[in-house]
C-alpha positions, 0 to 999 in steps of 0.5 A: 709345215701343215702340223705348225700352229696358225691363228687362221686357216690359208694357203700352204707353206712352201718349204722350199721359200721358207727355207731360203728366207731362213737362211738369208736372215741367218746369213745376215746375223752372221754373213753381214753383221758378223754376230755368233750364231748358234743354230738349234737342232731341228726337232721333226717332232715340234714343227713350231721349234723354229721360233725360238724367241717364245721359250726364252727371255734373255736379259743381261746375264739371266734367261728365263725359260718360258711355259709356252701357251701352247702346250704342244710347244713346251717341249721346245725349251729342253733345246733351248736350256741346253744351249743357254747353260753352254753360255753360262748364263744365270737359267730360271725355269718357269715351273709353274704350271698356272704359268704360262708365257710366249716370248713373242708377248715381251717386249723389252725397251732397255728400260722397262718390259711390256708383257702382253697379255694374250690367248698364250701370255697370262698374268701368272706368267707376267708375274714369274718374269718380273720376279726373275728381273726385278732391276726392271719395271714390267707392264701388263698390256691386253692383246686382242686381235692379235697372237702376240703383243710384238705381232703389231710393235717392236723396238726400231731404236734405243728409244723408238718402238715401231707401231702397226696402224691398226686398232688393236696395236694403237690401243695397245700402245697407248696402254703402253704409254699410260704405263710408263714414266718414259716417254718413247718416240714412235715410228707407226708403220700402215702394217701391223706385220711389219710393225715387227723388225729386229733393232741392233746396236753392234760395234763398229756398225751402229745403229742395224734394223732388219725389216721387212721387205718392200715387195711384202709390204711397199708402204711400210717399207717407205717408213723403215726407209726415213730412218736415215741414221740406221743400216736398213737391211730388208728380209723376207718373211712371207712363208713363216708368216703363214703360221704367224712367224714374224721377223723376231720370232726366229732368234733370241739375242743375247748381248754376250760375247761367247767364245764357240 
């Protein structure tokens, strides 16, 4: 916990918490909504390995594995390579090395990508993932005030991207529209954190969001609540967060079915 990356100094993590907030949102995955969950082995020797999302962009049938910003993190993606060869998917490599990319920077709609451009993202990086999708149209956004581009924004339906109150992530959104020829609803939330939730459509059980919970941030939970055509399951982030972990950091979702 004390090597992990953070953005600004403050108090401790306890391991202990953050571990039983790990596996209640593990537990979700695979107890609740009954998805195949395949877990990375633990690496002592990278203490931000368990935000996975950064060192892979998953689209159909194609993973491109990233060059993570910061280069303490770039050995994260020989796990993830492993893992993501076992599913057959079709591997790109960020090699690179004027390249760099977080995961936490792209932000897929089902239509299009945004890419943030940020202390970790850069238009070199962009310009490797919209080679690697070129089905899709890709968007540069600018990221200030903020670590990634999905640290205030996320998708919370097919059509619908959840949006913090704050300047920089209104800023970014209307970036975000102007980009665009499609136009997305919004569902703004009074907290950028919580802005991050993790939106699935799974057979059987429809429309799922998992949000951050109403003793973490009440307000913005009252907003999830009004989305009456989703399950709403809450989760717990408060210790990951104090290293700039958010609810997406901790999973990449591939739309696969995978015999284990």
């Amino acid at each position: 916990c004390r090597q992990a990356l953070r953005s600004a100094a403050g108090p401790e993590v306890d391991f202990a918490r953050a571990e039983r907030e790990y596996q209640l949102y593990v537990g979700v995955l695979r107890g609740k909504l009954g998805l195949q969950v395949l877990e990375l082995p633990a690496d002592e020797s990278l203490p931000d390995c368990v935000f996975v999302e950064d060192v892979a962009v998953v689209c159909e049938e194609t993973a491109l594995l990233t060059r993570p910003g910061a280069p303490s993190r770039r050995k994260e993606v020989e796990a993830m390579k492993k893992v993501l060869e076992s599913l057959n998917l079709n591997i790109v490599e960020m090699v690179d090395e004027n390249a760099t990319l977080d995961g936490g920077d792209v932000l897929f709609t089902g239509r299009e990508f945004f890419v943030g451009l940020s202390r970790r993202t850069n238009q070199r990086g962009a310009e490797i993932l919209a080679d690697t999708f070129k089905d899709y149209a890709v968007s540069t956004v600018p990221v200030h005030d903020a670590l990634h581009l999905k640290s205030f924004c996320s998708m919370a339906g097919p059509n619908l991207i959840a949006i913090g109150s704050s300047e920089a992530a209104q800023k970014a959104l209307k970036t975000m529209q102007q980009m665009s020829d499609h136009r997305y609803d919004k569902l703004t939330v009074p907290d950028d954190a919580a802005a991050n939730c993790v939106y699935l459509n799974i057979p059987n059980k429809g429309h799922v969001l998992l949000h951050r919970a109403p003793e973490e941030y009440p307000e913005s939970a009252k907003v999830f609540e009004k989305l009456k055509d989703h399950m709403l399951i809450p989760i717990a982030n408060t210790e990951l967060e104090k290293v700039d972990g958010a609810l997406t950091c901790c999973s990449v979702l591939i739309n696969k079915t995978s015999e284990l």
